[in-house]
TIFI-182260 format. One line per 10 residues: number of its first residue (from 1); their letters; for each residue x, y, z of C-alpha. Coordinates in pm, whole numbers, plus 32768, in hexadecimal, padded with zeros to 4 digits. Layout:
NUM) A) X/Y/Z | ... .
END
This chain:
1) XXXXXXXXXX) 5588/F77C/2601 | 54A9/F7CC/24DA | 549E/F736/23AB | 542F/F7AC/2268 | 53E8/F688/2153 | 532A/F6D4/202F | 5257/F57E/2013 | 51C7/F5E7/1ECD | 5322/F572/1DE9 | 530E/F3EF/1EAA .
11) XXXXXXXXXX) 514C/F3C5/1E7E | 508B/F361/1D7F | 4F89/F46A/1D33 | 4E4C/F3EA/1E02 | 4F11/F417/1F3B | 4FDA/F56B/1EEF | 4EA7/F624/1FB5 | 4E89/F55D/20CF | 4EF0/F570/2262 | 502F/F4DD/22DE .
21) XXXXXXXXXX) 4F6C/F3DC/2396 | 4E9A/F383/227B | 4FDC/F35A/21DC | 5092/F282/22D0 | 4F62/F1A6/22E0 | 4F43/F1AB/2160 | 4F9B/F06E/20C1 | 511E/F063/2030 | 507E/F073/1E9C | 5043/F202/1F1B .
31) XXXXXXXXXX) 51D8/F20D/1F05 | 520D/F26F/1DA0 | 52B4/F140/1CD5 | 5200/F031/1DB4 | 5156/EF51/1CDD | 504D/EE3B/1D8A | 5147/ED36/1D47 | 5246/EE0A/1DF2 | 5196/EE00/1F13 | 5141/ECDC/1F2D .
41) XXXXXXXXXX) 52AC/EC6D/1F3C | 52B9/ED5D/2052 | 5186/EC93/2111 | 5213/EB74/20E0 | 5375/EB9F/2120 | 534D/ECC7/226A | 51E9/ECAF/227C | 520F/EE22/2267 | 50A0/EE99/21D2 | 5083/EFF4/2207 .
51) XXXXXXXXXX) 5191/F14B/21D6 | 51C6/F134/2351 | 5220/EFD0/2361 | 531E/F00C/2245 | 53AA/F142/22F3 | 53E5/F08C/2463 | 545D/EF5C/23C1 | 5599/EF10/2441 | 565F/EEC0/22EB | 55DB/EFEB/2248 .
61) XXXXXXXXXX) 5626/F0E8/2371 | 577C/F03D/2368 | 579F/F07D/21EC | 56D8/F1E6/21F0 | 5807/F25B/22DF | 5916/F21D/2210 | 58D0/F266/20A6 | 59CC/F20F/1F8F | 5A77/F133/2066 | 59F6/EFFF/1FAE .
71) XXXXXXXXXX) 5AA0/F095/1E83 | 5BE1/F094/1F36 | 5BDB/F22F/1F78 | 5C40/F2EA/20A8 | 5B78/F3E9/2125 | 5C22/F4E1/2072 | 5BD3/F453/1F44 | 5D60/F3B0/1ED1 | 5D5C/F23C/1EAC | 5DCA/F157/1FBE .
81) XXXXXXXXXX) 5E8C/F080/1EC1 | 6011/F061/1EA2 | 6045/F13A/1D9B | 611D/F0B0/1C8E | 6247/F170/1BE4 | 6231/F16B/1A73 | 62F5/F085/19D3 | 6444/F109/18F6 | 6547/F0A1/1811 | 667F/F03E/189C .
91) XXXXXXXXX) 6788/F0F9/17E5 | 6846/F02D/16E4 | 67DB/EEEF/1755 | 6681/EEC6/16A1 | 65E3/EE5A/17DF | 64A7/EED3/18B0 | 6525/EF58/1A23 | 6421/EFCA/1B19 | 652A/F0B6/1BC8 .
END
């Protein structure tokens, strides 16, 4: 199956013109947003080093595959959460009632 990914939106500018595998061996500070510091943490925490290592690591591929779910959505975008019923006025007795 082909995929079509327009890499330009998630590079920084150096690397928009480059080949994929000048990409994937790219260091992770190509990925727009990632600082040196940032990864850094990566090195030192996955020793992940380059934009292939990130992609094939196995916490990322597992969190890459199910986006929004750390935010408690479904695929379908509603929230996983028990949904509350707003709270009312019981009537004549001055008292909150969740029915």
């Amino acid at each position: 199956m082909a995929v079509s990914v327009v890499l330009a939106k998630v590079l920084d500018k150096a690397w928009e013109d480059k080949t994929l595998e000048e990409i994937l061996d790219a260091p992770v500070t190509a990925l727009a947003g990632v600082s040196d510091g940032d990864a850094t943490r990566l090195q030192e925490a996955f020793n992940i080093r380059t934009v292939r290592d990130l992609g094939a690591n196995k916490y990322f591929a597992a969190g890459a595959g199910r986006p929004g779910r750390a935010r408690g959505l479904t695929p379908s975008g509603t929230h996983t959460g028990r949904r509350r019923r707003p709270r009312r006025w019981a009537a004549g007795s001055g008292r909150v009632s969740d029915r």
